[in-house]
C-alpha positions in Angstrom: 114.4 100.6 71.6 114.0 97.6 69.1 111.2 96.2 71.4 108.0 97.4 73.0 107.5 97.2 76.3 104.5 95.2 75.9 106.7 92.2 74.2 109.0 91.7 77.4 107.8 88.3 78.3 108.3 88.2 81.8 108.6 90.5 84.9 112.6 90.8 84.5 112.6 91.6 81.2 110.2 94.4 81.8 112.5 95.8 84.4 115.7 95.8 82.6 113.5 97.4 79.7 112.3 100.1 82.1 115.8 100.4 82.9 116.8 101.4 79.9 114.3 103.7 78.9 115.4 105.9 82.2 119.0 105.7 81.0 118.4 106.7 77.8 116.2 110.0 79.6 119.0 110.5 81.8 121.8 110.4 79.0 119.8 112.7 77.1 119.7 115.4 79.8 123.6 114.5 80.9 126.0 112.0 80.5 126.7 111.6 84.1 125.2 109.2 86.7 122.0 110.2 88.3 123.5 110.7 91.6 126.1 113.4 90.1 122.9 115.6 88.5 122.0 118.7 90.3 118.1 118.4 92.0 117.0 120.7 88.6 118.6 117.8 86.5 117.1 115.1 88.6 113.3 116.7 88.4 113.7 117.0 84.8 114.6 113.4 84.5 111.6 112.3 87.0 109.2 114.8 84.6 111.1 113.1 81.2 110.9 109.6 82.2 106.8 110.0 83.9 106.2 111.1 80.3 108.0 108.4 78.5 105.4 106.3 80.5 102.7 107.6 79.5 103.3 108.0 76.0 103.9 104.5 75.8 101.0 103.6 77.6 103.0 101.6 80.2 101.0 100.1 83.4 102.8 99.7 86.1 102.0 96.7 88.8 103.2 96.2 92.0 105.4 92.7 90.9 107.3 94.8 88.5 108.5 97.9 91.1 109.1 94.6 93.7 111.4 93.8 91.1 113.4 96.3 90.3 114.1 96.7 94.1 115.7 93.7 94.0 117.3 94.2 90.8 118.1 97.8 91.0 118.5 98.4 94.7 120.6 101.2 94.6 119.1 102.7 91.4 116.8 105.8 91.2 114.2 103.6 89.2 112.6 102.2 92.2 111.6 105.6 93.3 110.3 107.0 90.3 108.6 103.8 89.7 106.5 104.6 92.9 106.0 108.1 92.4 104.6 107.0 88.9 102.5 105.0 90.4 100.7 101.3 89.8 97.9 99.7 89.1 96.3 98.1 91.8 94.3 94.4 90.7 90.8 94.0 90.5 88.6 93.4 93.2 91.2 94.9 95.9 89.6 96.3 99.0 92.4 99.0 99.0 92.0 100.1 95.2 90.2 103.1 95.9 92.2 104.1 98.5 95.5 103.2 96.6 94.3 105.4 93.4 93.6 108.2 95.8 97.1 108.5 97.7 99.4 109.5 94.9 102.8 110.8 95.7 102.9 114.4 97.0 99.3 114.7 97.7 98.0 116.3 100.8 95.1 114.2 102.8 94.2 113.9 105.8 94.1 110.1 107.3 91.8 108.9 110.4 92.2 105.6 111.5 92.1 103.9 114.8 95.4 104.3 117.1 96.9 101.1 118.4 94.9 101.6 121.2 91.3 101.7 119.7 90.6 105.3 119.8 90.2 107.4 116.3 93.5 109.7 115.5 93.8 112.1 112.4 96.4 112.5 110.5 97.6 115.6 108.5 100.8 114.0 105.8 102.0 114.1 102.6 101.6 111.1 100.8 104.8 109.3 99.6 104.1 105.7 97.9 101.4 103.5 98.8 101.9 99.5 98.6 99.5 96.6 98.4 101.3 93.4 99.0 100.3 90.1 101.6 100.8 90.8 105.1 101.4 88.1 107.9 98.1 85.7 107.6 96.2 88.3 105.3 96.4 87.8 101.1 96.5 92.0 101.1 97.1 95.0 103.1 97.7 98.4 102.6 101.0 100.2 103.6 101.0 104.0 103.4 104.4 105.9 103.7 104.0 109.6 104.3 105.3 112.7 106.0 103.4 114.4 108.4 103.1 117.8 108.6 106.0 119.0 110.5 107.6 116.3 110.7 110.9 115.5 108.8 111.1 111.6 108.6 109.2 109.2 106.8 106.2 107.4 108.7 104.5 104.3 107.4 101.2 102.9 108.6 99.6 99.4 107.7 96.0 99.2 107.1 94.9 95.1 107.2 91.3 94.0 105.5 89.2 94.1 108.3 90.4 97.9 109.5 88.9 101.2 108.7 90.4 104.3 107.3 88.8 107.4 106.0 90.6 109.8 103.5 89.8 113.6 103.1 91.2 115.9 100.1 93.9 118.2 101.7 94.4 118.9 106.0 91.6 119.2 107.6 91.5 121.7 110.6 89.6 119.7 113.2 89.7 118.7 116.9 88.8 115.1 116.6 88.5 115.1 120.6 85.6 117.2 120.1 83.8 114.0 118.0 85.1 111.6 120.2 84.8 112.3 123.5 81.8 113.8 125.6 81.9 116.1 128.9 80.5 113.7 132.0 81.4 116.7 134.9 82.7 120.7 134.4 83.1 122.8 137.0 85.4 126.0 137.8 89.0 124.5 137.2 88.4 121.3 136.5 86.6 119.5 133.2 86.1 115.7 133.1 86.2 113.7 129.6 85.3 110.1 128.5 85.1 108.4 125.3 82.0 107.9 123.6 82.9 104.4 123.1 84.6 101.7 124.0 87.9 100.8 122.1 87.8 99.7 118.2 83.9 101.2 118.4 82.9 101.6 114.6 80.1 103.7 115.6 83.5 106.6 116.1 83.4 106.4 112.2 79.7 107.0 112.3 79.9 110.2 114.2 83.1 111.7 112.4 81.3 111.6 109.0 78.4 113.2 110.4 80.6 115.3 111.8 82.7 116.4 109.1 80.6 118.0 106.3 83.2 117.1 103.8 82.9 113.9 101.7 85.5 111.7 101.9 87.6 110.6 99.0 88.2 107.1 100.1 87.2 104.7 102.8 88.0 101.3 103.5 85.3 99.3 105.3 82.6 102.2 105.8 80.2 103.6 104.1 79.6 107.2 103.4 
């Protein structure tokens, strides 16, 4: 290349640059189009062109990979863009979080359901995303796999919500910290929340619960 990547003046420029450097990692391995490469070619290019990236010291933000989806829709890029991962700006509330969830790492989410009560969530993480969302200036979208599932699954976590993040699946009834016994007898066994819906105090009792620190959190303290 006759220019750095750090003398691309604006966010296009960087893109198309980017865009070269993964065609000349690809050309290298075969002169064919990325689709046409067997999944052994296509890892090697993903490992070549990570490297590439790090050897020229390229940070990534999430304005560039917006671009290059629009640019490069169709092109592998965008992908291993996101599975490179980005740097998330200063002062973020989901920075943490963001540098936590790379691509392919198992955690364990917990966050409140749609209906207020805590759920836990055994995945795979795919890409995370920090972009505005409806009224908010940020928000944090996590697309993942859950364990033994197939699909996708994508979750949006807004400023004012709370998520905690564990290291790996944890093997836990979160039930158990969540709900108390009010009546048990012979074949029957009554249950009620501890708390009313969207109760932060749920938080309080799954981190006592859990003896495991949490990686991440957003909006609790641990």
């Amino acid at each position: 290349m006759s220019y750095s990547y750090v003398n691309q003046t604006t966010i296009g420029e960087k893109v198309d640059y980017l865009s070269d450097l993964l065609a000349e990692v690809i050309t290298k391995i075969e002169y064919t189009a990325y689709q046409n490469m067997t999944s052994e070619q296509q890892d090697q290019v993903k490992e070549n062109f990570h490297a590439l990236l790090k050897k020229e010291n390229i940070i990534l933000t999430s304005e560039i990979i917006e671009a290059a989806e629009k640019e490069f829709s169709n092109s592998p890029i965008v992908s291993l863009l996101r599975q490179y991962g980005y740097a998330v700006k200063q002062g973020s509330i989901f920075s943490e979080s963001a540098n936590e969830l790379k691509s392919g790492r198992k955690v364990t989410l917990i966050k409140f359901s749609e209906f207020g009560f805590p759920v836990l969530i055994n995945t795979v993480i795919d890409r995370t995303e920090i972009k505005p969302y409806a009224q908010y200036n940020e928000s944090l979208k996590i697309i993942h796999k859950p364990k033994r599932k197939r699909s996708l699954f994508s979750n949006t976590i807004l400023p004012y919500q709370e998520l905690l993040i564990y290291d790996g699946w944890l093997e836990t009834d979160i039930k158990m910290m969540t709900h108390e016994t009010i009546k048990e007898a012979k074949n029957i066994k009554l249950e009620q929340s501890k708390y009313c819906s969207f109760d932060k105090s749920f938080f309080e009792d799954i981190l006592q619960y859990i003896k495991v620190k949490p990686i991440a959190a957003v909006n609790l303290q641990y």
